[in-house]
C-alpha positions in Angstrom: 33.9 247.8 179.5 34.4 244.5 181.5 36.8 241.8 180.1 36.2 238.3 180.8 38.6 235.3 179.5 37.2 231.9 179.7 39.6 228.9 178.8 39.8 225.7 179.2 42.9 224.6 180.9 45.5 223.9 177.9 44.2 226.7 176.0 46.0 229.7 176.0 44.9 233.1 175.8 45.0 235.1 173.1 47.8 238.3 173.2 45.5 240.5 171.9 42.7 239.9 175.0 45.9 240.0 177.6 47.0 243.4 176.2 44.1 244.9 176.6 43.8 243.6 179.8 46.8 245.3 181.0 45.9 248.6 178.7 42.4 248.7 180.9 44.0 248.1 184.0 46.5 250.8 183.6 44.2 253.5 182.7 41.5 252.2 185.5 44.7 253.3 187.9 45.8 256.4 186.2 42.0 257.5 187.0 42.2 256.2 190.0 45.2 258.2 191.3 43.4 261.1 189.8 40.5 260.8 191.9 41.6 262.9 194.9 41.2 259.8 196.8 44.5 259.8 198.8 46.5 257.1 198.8 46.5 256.1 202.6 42.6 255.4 202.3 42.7 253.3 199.2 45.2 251.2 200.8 43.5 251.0 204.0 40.3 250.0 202.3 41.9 247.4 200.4 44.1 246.1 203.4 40.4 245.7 205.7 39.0 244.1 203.3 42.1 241.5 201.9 44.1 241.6 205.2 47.4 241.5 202.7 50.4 243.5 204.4 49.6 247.2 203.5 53.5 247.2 202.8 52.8 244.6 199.6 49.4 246.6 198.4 51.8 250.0 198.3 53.9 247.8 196.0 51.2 246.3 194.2 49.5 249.9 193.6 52.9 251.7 192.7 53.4 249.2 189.9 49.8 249.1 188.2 49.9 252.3 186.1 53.1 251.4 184.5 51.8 248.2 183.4 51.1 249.7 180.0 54.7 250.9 179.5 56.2 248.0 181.0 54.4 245.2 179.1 53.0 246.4 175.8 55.0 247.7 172.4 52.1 249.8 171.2 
């Protein structure tokens, strides 16, 4: 399922559409830790293509799976 949010630029975004936002995100990461794809390569795939410090994309990557926890009640 792909989430899209269109807005114009004073309207905000509805709680429910950011929530599960961050609910799809977290899950897409859970699986993606599961994959058996080890962790060096999926930085080092994102770090060729973005050129972003592979130091702040270990950060970034540690943090997405807890999104769920950290920003949503339910």
């Amino acid at each position: 399922m792909k989430i899209t949010v269109k807005q114009k630029n004073e309207a905000p975004v509805a709680a429910e559409v950011l929530a599960t936002a961050i609910i799809d995100i977290s899950d897409a990461m859970k699986k993606l830790n599961a994959s058996g794809l080890k962790r060096r390569a999926l930085v080092a795939l994102i770090h060729d293509q973005s050129k972003i410090g592979k130091r702040e994309i270990e950060i970034v990557l540690n943090n997405l799976e807890s999104l769920r926890q950290d920003w949503c009640s339910r």
